[in-house]
VEXDREN-2710 file (C-alpha; in Angstrom, 1 decimal):
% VEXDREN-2710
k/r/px/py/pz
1/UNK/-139.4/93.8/82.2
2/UNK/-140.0/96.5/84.9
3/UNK/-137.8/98.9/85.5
4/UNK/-137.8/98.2/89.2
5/UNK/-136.5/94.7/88.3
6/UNK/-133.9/95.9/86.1
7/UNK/-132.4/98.3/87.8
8/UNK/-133.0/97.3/91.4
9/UNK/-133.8/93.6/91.6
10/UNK/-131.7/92.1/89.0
11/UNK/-128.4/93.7/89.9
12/UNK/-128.5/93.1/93.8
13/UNK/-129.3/89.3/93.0
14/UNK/-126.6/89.2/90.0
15/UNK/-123.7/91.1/91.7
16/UNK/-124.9/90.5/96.0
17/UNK/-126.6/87.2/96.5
18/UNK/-125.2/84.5/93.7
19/UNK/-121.5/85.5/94.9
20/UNK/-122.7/85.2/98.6
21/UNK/-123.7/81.5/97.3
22/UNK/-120.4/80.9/95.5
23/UNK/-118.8/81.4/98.3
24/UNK/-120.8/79.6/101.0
25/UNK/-120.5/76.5/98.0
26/UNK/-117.1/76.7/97.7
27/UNK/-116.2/77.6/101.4
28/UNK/-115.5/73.9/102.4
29/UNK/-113.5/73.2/99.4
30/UNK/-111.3/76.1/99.7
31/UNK/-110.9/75.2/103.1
32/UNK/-109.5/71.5/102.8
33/UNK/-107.0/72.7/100.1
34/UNK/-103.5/72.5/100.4
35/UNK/-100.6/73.5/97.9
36/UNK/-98.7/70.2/98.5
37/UNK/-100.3/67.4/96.3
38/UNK/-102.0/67.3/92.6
39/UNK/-105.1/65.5/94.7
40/UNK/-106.5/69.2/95.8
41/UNK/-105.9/70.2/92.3
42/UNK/-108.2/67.5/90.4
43/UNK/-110.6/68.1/93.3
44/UNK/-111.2/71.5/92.6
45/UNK/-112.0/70.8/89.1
46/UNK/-113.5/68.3/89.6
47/UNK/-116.0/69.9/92.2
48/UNK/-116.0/72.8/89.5
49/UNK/-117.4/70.4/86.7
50/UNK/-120.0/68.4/88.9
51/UNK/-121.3/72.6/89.8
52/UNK/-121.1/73.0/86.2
53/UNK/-122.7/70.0/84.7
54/UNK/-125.6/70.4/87.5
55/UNK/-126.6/74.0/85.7
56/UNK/-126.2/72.8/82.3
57/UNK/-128.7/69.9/83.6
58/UNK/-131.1/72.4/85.1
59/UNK/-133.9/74.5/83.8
60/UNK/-131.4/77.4/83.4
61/UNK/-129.6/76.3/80.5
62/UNK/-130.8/77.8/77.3
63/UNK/-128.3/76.0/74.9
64/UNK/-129.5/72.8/73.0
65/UNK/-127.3/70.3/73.8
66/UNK/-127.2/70.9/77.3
67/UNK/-127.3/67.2/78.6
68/UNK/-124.4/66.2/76.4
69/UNK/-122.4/68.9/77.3
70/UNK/-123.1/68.1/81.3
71/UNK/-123.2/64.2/80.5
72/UNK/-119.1/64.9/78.7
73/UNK/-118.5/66.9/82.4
74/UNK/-119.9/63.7/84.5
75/UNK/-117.5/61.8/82.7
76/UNK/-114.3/63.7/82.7
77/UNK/-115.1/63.5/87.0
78/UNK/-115.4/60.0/87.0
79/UNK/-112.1/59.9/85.1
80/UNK/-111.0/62.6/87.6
81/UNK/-111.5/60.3/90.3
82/UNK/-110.3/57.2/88.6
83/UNK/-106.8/58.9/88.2
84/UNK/-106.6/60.8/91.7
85/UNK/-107.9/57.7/93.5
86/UNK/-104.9/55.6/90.9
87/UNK/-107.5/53.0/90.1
88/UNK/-105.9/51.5/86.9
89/UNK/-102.4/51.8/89.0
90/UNK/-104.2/49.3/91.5
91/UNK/-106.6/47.4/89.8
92/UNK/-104.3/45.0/89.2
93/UNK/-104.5/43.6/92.8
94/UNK/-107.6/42.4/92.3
95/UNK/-106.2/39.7/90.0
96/UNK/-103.7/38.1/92.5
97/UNK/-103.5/37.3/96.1
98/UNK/-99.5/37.3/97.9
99/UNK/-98.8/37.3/100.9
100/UNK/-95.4/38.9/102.0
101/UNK/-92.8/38.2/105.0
102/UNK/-89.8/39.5/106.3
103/UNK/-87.1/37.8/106.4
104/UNK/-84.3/38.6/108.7
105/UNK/-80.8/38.7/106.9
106/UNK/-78.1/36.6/108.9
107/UNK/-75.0/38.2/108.1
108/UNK/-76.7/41.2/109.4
109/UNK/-78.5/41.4/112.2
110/UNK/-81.4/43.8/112.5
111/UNK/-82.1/43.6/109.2
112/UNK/-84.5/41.8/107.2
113/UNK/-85.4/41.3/103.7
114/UNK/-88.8/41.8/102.3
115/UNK/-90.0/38.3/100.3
116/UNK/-93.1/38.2/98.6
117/UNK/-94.7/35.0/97.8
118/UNK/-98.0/34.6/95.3
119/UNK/-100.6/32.4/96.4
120/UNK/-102.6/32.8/93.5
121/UNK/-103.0/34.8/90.1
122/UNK/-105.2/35.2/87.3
123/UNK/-103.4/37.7/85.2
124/UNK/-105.2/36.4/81.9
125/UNK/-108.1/37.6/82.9
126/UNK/-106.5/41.0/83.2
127/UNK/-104.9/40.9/80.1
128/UNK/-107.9/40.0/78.4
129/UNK/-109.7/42.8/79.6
130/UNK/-107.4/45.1/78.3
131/UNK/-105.8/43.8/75.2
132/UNK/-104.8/46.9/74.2
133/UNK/-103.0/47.7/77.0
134/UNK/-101.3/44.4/76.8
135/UNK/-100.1/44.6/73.5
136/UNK/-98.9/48.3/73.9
137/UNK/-96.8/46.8/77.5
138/UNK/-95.5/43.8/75.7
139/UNK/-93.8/45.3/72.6
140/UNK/-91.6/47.1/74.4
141/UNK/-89.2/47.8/77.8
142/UNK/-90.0/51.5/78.2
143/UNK/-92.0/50.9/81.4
144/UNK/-91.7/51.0/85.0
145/UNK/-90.7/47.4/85.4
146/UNK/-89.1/44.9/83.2
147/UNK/-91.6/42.2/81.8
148/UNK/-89.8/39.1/82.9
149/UNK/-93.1/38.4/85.3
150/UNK/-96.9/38.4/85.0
151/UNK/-97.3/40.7/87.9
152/UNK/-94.6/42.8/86.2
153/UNK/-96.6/43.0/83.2
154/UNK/-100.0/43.8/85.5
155/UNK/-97.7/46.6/87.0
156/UNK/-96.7/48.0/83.6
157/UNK/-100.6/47.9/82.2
158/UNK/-101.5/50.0/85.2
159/UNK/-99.0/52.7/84.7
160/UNK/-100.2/52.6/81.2
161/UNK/-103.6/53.1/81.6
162/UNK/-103.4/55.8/84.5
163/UNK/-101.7/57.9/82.2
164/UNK/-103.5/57.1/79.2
165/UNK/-106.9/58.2/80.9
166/UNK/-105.0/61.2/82.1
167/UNK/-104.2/61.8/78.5
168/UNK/-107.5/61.4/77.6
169/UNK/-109.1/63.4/79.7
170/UNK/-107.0/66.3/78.9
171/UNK/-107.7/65.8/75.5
172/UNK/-111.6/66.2/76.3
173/UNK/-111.0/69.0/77.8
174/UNK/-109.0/70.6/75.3
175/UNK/-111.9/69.7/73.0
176/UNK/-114.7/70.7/75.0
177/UNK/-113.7/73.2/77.9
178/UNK/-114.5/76.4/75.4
179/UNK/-118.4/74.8/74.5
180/UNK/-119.1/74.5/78.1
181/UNK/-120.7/77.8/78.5
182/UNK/-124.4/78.9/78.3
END
């Protein structure tokens, strides 16, 4: 190595240009963020694990197991996105069809009442893809809603499983965070 690149080159691209890059990367992120919802806050890691799982994927990352290590990153974003975007809190829906009216009350007027009715379910199928779940719901009334219905059930599995991925990823993190360097 030349001294021209150590001492001149090297420092101007370490210390002037790759945080001139940083910041034009991060610029619109930083600039959508807001203080007032947990949705900025999983986006900003998440944005910070997809940057970091794309180096450890490059040519520039000298450790061994570099595709594991991005491939465990991938995964906590998808998981990321699956609790920000409450996909286990709503997944549900996809195993019933209602349709809902309002009905106004007569003893007082301008007031209705909200009545939903089911036009068909297939809750079985739901409870069969996540036994688990199920079993963990039905033992007990800790939940959200009481099991008295199907759909109450359904609700209760996806409160469980949101927050059982969230516990999940946090454990992978906890786990991993301190390997994830180069």
């Amino acid at each position: 190595m030349s001294w021209f690149y150590k001492n001149l080159i090297h420092p101007i691209v370490y210390h002037v240009i790759r945080p001139v890059k940083n910041l034009i990367r991060w610029f619109p992120v930083i600039w959508r963020d807001k203080d007032y919802d947990d949705y900025y806050i999983w986006h900003i890691l998440a944005v910070k694990l997809k940057h970091q799982a794309a180096f450890f994927e490059s040519d520039r990352a000298k450790c061994l197991d570099s595709e594991v290590r991005a491939e465990r990153m991938r995964l906590c974003v998808r998981m990321i996105e699956d609790i920000h975007t409450e996909h286990y809190q709503s997944e549900y829906f996809d195993y019933h069809h209602s349709e809902m009216h309002f009905i106004p009350l007569e003893d007082q007027p301008g007031y209705s009442t909200l009545h939903i009715q089911e036009i068909w379910e297939n809750y079985d199928a739901y409870f069969k893809k996540y036994p688990h779940a199920y079993r963990e719901v039905t033992k007990t009334d800790k939940y959200i809603f009481d099991n008295d219905t199907k759909m109450h059930i359904a609700m209760n599995m996806g409160y469980y499983l949101h927050n059982k991925a969230r516990r999940i990823l946090f454990k992978i993190l906890e786990q991993d965070l301190e390997k994830w360097w180069d």
